[in-house]
PDB file of N, H, CA, C and O in Angstrom:
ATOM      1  N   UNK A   1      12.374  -6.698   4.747  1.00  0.00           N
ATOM      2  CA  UNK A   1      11.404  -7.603   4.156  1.00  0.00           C
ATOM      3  C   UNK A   1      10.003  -7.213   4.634  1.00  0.00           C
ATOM      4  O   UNK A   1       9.849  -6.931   5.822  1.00  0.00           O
ATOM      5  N   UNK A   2       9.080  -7.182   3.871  1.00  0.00           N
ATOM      6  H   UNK A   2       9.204  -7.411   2.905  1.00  0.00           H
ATOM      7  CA  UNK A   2       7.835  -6.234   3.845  1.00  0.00           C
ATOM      8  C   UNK A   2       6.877  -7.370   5.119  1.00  0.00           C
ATOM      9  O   UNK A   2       6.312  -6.826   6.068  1.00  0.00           O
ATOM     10  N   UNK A   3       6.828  -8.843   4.953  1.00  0.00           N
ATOM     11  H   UNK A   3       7.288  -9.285   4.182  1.00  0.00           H
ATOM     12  CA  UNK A   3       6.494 -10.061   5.658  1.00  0.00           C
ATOM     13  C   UNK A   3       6.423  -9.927   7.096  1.00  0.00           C
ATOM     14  O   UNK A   3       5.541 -10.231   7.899  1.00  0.00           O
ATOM     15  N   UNK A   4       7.851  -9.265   7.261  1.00  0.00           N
ATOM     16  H   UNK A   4       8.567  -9.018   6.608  1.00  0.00           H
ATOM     17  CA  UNK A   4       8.000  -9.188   8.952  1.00  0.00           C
ATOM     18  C   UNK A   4       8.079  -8.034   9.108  1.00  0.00           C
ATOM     19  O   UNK A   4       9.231  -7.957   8.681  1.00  0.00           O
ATOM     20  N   UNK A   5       7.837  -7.028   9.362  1.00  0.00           N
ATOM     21  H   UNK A   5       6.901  -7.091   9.709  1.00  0.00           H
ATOM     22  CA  UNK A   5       7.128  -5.297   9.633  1.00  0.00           C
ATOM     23  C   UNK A   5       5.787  -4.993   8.723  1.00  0.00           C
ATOM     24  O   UNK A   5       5.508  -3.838   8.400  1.00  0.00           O
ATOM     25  N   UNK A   6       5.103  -5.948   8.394  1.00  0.00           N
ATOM     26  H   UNK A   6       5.329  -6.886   8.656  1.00  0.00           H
ATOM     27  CA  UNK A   6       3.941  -5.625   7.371  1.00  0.00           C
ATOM     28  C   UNK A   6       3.209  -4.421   8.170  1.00  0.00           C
ATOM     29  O   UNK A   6       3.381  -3.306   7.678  1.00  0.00           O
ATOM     30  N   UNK A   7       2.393  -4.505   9.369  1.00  0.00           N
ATOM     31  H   UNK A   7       2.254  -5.411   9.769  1.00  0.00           H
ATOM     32  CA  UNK A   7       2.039  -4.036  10.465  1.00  0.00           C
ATOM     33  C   UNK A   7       2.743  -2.735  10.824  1.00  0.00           C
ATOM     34  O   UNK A   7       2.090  -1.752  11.171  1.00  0.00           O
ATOM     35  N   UNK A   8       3.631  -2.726  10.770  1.00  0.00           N
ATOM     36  H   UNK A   8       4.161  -3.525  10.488  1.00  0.00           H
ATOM     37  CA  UNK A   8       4.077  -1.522  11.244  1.00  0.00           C
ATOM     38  C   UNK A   8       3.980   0.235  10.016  1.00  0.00           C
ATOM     39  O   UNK A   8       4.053   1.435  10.279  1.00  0.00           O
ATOM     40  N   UNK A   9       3.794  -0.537   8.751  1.00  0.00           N
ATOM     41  H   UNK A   9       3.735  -1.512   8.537  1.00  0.00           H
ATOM     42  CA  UNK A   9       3.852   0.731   8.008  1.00  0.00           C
ATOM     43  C   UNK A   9       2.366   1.394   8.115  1.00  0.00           C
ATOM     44  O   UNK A   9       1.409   0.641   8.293  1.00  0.00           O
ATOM     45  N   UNK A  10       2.155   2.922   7.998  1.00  0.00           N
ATOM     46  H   UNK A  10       2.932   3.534   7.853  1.00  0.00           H
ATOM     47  CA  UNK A  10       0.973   3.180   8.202  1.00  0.00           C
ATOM     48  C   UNK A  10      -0.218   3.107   7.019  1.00  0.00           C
ATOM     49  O   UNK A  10      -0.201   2.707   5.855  1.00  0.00           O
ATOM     50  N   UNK A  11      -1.118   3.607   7.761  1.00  0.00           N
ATOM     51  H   UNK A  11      -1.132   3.932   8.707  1.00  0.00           H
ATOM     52  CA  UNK A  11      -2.198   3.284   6.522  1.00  0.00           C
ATOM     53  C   UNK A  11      -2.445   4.212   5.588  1.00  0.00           C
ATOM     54  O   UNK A  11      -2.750   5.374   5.853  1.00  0.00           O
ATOM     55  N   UNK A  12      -2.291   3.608   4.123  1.00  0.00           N
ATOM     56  H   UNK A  12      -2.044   2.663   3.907  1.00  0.00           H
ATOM     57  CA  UNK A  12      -2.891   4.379   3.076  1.00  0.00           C
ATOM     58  C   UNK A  12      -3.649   5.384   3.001  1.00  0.00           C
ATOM     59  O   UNK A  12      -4.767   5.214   3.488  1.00  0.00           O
ATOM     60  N   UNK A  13      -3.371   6.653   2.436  1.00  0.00           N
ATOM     61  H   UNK A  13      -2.463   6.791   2.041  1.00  0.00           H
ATOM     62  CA  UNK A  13      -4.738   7.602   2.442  1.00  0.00           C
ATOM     63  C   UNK A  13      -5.884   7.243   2.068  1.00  0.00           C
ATOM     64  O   UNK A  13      -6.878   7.886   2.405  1.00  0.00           O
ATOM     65  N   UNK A  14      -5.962   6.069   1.245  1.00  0.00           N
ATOM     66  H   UNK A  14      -5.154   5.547   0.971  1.00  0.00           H
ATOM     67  CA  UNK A  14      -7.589   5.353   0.869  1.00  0.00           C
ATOM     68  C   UNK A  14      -8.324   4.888   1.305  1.00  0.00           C
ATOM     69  O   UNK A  14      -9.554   4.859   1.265  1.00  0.00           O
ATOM     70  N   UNK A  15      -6.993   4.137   2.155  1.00  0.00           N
ATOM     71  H   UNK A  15      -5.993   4.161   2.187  1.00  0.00           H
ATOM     72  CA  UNK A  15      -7.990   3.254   3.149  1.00  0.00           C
ATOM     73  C   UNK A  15      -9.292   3.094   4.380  1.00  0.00           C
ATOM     74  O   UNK A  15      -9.790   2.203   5.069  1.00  0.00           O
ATOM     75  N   UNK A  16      -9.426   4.311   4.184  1.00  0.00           N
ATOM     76  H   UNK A  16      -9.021   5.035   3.625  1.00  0.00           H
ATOM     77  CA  UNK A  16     -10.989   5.007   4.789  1.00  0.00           C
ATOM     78  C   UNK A  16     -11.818   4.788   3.732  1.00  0.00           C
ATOM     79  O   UNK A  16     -12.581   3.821   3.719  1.00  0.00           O
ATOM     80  N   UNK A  17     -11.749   5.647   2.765  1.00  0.00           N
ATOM     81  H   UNK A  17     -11.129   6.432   2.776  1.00  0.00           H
ATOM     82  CA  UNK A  17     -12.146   5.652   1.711  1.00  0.00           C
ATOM     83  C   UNK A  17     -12.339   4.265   1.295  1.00  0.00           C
ATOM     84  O   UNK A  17     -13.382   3.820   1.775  1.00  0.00           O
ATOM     85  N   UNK A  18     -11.720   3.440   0.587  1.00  0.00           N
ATOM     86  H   UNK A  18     -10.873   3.801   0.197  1.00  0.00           H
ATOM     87  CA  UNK A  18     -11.908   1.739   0.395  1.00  0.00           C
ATOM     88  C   UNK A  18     -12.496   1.171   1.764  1.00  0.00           C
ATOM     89  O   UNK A  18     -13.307   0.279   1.513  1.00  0.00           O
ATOM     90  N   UNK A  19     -12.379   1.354   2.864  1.00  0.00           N
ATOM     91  H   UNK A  19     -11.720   2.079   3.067  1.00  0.00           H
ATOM     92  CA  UNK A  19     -12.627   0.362   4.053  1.00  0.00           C
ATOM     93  C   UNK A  19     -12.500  -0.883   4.153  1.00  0.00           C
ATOM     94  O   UNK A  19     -13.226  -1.850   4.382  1.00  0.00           O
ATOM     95  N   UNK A  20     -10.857  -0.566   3.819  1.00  0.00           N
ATOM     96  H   UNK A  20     -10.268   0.220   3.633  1.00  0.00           H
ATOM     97  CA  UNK A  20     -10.110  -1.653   4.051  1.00  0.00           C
ATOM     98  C   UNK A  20      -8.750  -1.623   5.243  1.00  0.00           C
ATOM     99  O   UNK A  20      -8.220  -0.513   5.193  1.00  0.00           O
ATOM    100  N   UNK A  21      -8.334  -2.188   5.877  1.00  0.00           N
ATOM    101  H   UNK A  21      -8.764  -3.090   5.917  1.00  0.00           H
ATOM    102  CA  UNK A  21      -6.920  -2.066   6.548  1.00  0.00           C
ATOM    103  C   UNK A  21      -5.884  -2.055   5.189  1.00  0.00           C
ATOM    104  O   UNK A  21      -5.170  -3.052   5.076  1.00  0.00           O
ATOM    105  N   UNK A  22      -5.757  -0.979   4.141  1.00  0.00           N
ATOM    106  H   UNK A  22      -6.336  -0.169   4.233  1.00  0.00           H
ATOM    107  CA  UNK A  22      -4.443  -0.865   3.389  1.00  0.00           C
ATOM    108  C   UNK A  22      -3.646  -0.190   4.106  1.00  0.00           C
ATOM    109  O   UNK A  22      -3.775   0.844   4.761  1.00  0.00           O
ATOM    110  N   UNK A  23      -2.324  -1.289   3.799  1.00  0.00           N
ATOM    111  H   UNK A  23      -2.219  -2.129   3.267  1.00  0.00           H
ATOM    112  CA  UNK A  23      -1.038  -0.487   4.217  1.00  0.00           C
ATOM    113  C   UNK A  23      -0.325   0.395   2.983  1.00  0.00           C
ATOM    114  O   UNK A  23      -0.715   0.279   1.821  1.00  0.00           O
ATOM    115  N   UNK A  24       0.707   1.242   3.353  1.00  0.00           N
ATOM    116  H   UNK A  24       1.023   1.336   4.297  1.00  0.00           H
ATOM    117  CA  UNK A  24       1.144   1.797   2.447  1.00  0.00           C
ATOM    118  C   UNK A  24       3.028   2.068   2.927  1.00  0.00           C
ATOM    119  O   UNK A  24       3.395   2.671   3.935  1.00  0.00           O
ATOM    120  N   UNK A  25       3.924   1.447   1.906  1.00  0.00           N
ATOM    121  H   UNK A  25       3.625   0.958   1.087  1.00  0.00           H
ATOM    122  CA  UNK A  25       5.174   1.528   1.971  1.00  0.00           C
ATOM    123  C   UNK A  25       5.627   2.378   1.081  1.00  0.00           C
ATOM    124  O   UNK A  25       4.780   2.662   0.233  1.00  0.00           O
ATOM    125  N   UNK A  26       6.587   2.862   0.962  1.00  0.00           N
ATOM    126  H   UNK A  26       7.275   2.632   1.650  1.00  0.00           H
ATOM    127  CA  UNK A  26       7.059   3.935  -0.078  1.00  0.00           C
ATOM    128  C   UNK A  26       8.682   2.958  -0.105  1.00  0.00           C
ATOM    129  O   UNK A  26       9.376   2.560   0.832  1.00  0.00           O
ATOM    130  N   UNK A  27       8.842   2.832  -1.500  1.00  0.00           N
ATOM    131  H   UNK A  27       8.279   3.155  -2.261  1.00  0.00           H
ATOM    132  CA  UNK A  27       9.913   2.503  -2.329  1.00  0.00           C
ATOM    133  C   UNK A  27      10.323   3.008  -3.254  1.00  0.00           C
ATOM    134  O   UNK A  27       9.593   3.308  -4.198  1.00  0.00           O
ATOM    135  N   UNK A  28      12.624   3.419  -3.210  1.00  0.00           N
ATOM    136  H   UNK A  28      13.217   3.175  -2.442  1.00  0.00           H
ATOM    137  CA  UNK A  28      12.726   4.453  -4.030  1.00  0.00           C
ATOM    138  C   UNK A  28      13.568   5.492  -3.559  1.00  0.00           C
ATOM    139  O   UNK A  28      13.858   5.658  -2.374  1.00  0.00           O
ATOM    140  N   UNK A  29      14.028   6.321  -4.690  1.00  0.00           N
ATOM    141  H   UNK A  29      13.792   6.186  -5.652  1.00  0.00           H
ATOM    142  CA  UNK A  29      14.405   7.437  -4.127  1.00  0.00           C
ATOM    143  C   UNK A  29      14.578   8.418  -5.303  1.00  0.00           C
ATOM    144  O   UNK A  29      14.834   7.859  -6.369  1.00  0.00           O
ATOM    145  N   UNK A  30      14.489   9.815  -5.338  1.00  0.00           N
ATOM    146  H   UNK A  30      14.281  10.269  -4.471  1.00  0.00           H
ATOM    147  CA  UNK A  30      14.512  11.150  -6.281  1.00  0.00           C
ATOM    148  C   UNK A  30      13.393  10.638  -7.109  1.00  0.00           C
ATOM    149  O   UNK A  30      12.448  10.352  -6.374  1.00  0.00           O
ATOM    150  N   UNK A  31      13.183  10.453  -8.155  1.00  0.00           N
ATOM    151  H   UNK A  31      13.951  10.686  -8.752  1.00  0.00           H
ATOM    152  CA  UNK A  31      11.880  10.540  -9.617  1.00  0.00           C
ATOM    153  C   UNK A  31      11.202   9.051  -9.157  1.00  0.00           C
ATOM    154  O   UNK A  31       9.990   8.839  -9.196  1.00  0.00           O
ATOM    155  N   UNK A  32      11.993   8.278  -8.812  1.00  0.00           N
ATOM    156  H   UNK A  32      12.978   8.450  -8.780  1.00  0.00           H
ATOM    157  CA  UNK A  32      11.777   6.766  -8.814  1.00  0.00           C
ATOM    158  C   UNK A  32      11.407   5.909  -7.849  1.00  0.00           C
ATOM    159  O   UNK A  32      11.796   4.759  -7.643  1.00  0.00           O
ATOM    160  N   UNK A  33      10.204   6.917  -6.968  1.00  0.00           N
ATOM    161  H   UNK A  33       9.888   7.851  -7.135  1.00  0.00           H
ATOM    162  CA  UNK A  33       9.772   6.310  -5.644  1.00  0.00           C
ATOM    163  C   UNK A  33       8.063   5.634  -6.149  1.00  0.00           C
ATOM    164  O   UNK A  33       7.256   6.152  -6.921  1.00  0.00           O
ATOM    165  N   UNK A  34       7.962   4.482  -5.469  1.00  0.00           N
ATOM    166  H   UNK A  34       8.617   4.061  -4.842  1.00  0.00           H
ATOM    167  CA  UNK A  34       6.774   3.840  -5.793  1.00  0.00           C
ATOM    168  C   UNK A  34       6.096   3.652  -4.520  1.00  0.00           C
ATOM    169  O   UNK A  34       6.668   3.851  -3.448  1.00  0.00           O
ATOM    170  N   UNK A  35       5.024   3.316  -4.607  1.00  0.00           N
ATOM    171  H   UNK A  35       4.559   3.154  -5.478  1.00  0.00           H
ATOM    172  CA  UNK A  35       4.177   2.658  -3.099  1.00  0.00           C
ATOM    173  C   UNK A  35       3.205   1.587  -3.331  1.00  0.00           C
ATOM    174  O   UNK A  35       2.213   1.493  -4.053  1.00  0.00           O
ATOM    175  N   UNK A  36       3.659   0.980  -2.684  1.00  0.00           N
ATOM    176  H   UNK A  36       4.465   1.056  -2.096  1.00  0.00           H
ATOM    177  CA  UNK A  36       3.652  -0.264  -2.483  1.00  0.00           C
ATOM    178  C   UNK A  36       2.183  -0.567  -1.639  1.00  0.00           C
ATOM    179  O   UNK A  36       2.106  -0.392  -0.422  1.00  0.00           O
ATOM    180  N   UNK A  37       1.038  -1.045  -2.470  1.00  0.00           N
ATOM    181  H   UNK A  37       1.100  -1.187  -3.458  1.00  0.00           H
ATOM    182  CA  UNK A  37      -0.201  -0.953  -1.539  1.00  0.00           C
ATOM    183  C   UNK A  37      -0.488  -2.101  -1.203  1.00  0.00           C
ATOM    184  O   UNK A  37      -0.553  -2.832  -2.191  1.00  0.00           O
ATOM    185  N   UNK A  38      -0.857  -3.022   0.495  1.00  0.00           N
ATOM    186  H   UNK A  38      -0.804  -2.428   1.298  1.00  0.00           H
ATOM    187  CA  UNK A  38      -0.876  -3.949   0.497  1.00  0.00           C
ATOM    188  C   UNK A  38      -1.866  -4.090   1.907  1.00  0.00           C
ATOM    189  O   UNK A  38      -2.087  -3.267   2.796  1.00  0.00           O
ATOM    190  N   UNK A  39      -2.280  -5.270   1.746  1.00  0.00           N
ATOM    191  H   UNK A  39      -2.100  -5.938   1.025  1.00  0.00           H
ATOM    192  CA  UNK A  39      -3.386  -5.837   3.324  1.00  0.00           C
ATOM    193  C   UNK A  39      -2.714  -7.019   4.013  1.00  0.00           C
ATOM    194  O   UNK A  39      -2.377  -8.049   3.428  1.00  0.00           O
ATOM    195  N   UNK A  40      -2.523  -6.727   5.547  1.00  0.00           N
ATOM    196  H   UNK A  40      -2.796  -5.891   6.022  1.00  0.00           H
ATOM    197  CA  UNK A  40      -1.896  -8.109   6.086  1.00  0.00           C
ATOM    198  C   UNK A  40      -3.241  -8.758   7.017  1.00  0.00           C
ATOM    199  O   UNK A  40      -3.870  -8.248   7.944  1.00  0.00           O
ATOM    200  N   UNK A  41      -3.370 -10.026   6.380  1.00  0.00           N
ATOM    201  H   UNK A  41      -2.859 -10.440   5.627  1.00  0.00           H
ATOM    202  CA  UNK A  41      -4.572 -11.062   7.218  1.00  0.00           C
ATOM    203  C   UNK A  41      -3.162 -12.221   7.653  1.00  0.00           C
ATOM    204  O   UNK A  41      -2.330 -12.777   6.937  1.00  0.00           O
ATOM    205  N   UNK A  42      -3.374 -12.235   9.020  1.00  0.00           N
ATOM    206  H   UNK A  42      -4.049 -11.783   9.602  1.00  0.00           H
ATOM    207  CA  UNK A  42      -3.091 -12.887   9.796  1.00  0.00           C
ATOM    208  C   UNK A  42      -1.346 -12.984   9.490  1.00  0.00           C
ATOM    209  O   UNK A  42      -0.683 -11.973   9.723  1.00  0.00           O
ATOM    210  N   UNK A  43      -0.732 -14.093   9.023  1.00  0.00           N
ATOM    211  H   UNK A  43      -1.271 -14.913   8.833  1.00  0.00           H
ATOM    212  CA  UNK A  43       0.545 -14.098   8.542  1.00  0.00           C
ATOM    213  C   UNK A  43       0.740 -13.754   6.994  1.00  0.00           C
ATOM    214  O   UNK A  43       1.903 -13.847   6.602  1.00  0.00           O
ATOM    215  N   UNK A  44      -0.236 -13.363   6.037  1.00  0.00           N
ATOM    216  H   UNK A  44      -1.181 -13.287   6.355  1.00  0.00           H
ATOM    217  CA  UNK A  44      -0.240 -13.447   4.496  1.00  0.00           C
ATOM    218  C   UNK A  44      -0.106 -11.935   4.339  1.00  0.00           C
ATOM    219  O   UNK A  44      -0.648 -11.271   5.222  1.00  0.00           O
ATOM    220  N   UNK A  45       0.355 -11.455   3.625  1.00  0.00           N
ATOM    221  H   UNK A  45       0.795 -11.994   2.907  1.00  0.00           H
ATOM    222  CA  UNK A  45       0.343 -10.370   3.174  1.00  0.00           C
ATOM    223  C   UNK A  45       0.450 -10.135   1.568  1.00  0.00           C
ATOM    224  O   UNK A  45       1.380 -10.479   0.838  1.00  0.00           O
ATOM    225  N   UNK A  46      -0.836  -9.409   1.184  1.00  0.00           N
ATOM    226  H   UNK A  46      -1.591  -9.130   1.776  1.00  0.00           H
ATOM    227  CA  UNK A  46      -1.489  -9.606  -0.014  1.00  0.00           C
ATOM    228  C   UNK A  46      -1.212  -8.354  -0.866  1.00  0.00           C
ATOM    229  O   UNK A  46      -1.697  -7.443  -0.195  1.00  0.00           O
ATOM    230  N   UNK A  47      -0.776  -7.910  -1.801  1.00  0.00           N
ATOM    231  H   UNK A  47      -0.382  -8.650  -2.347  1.00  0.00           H
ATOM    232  CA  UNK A  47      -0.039  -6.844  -2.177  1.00  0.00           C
ATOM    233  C   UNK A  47      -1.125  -6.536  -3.639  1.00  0.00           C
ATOM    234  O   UNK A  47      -1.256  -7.221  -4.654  1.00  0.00           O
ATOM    235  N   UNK A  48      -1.916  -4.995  -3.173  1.00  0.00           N
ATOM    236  H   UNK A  48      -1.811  -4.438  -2.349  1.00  0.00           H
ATOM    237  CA  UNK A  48      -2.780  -5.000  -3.990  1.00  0.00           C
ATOM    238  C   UNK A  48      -2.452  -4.393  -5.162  1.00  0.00           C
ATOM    239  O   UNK A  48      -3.040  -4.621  -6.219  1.00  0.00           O
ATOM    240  N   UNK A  49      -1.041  -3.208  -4.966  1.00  0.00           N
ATOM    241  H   UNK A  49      -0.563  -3.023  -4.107  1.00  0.00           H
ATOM    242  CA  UNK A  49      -1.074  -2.987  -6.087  1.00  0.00           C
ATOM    243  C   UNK A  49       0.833  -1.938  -5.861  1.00  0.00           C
ATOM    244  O   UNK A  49       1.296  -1.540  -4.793  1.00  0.00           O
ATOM    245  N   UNK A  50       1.409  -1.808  -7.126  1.00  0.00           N
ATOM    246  H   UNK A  50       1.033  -2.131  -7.994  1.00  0.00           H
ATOM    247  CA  UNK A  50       2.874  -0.893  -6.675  1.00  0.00           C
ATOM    248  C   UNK A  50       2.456  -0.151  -8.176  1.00  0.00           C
ATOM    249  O   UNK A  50       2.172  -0.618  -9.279  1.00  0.00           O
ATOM    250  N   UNK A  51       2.593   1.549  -7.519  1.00  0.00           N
ATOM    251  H   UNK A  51       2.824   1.928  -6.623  1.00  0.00           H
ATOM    252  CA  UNK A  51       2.134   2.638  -8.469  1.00  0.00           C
ATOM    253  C   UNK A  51       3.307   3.265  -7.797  1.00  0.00           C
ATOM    254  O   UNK A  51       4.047   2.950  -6.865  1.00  0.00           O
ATOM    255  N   UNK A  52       3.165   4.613  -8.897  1.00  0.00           N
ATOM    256  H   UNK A  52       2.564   4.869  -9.654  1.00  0.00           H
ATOM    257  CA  UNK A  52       4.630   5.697  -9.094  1.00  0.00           C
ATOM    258  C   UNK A  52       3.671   6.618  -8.219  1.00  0.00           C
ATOM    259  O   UNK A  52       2.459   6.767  -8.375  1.00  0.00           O
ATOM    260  N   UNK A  53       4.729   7.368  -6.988  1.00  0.00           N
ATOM    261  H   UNK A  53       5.714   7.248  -6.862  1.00  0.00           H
ATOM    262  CA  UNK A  53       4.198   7.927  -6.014  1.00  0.00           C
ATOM    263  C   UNK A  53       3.332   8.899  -6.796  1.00  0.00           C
ATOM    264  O   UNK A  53       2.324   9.335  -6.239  1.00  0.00           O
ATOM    265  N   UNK A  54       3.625   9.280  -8.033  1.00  0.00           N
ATOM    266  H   UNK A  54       4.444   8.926  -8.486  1.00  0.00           H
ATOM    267  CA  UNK A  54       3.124  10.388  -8.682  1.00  0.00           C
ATOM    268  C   UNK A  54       1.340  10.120  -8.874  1.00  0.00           C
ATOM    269  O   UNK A  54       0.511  11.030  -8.906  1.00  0.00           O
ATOM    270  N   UNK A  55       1.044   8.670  -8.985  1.00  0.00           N
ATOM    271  H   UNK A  55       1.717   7.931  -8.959  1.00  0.00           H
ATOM    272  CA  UNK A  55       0.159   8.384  -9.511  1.00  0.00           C
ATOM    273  C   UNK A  55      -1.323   8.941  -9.082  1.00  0.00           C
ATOM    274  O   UNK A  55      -1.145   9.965  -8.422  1.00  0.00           O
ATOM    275  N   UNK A  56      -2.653   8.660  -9.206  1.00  0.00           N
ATOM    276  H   UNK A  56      -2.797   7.828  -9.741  1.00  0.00           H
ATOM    277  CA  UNK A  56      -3.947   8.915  -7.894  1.00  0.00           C
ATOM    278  C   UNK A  56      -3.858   8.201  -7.460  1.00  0.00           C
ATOM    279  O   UNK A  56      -3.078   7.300  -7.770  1.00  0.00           O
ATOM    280  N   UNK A  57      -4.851   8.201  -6.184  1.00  0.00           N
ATOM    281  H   UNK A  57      -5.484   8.932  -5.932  1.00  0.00           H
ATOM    282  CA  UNK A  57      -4.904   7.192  -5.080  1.00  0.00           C
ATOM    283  C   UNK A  57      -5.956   6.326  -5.730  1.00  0.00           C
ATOM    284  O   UNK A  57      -6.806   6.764  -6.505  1.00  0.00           O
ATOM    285  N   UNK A  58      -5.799   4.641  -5.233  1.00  0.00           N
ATOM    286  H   UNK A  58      -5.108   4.285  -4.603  1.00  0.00           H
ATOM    287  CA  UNK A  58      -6.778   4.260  -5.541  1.00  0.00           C
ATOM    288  C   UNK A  58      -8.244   4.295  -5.510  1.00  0.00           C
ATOM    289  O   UNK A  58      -8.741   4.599  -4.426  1.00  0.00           O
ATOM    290  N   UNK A  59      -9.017   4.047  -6.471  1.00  0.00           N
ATOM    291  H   UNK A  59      -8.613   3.800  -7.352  1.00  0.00           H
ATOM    292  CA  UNK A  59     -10.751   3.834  -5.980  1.00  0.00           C
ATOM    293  C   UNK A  59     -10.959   2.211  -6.455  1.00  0.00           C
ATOM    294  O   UNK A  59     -10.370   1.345  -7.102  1.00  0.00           O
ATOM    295  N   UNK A  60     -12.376   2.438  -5.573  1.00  0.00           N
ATOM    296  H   UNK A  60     -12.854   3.141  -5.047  1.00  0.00           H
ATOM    297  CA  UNK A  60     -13.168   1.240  -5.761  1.00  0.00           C
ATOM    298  C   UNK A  60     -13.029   0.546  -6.842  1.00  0.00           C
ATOM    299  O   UNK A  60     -13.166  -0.671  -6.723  1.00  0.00           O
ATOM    300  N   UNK A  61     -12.754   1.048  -8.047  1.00  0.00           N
ATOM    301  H   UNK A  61     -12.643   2.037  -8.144  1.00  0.00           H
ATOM    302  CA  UNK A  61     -12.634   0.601  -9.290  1.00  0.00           C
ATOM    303  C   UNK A  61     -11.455  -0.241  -9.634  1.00  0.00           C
ATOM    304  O   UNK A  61     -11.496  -1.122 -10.493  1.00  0.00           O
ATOM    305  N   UNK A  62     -10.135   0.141  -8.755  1.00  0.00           N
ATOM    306  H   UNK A  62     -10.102   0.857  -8.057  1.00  0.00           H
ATOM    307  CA  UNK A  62      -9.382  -0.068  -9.070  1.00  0.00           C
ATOM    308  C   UNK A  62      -9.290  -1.637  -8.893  1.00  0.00           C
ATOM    309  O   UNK A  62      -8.982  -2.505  -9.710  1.00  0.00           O
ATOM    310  N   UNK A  63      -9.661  -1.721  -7.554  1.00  0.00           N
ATOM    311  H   UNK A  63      -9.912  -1.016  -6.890  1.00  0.00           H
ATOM    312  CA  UNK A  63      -9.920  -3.526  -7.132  1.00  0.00           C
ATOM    313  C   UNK A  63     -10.516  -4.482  -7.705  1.00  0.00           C
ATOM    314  O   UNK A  63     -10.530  -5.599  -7.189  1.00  0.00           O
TER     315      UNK A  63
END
């Protein structure tokens, strides 16, 4: 459950780039892996966006 290890997955390649704390999970397996982009404030964890690993990374725009 993403809630209780939110913290532990590492950070997004964007997230310099955005300057934000995004996390990044990978979900999936062979053609059908996604990632899962998300920010944890305090106990909430806010899930900004789930793209096909294939996809670009996000920009500014995307938010």
């Amino acid at each position: 459950m993403l809630a209780k290890d939110a913290r532990s997955w590492p950070e997004a390649d964007e997230a310099a780039l955005l300057e934000l704390d995004l996390r990044c999970r990978t979900v999936g397996r062979g053609r059908h892996v996604y990632r899962v982009l998300f920010t944890v404030d305090g106990g909430t964890v806010d899930v900004f966006r789930i793209i096909h690993a294939a996809q670009d990374y996000l920009t500014e725009d995307d938010l």
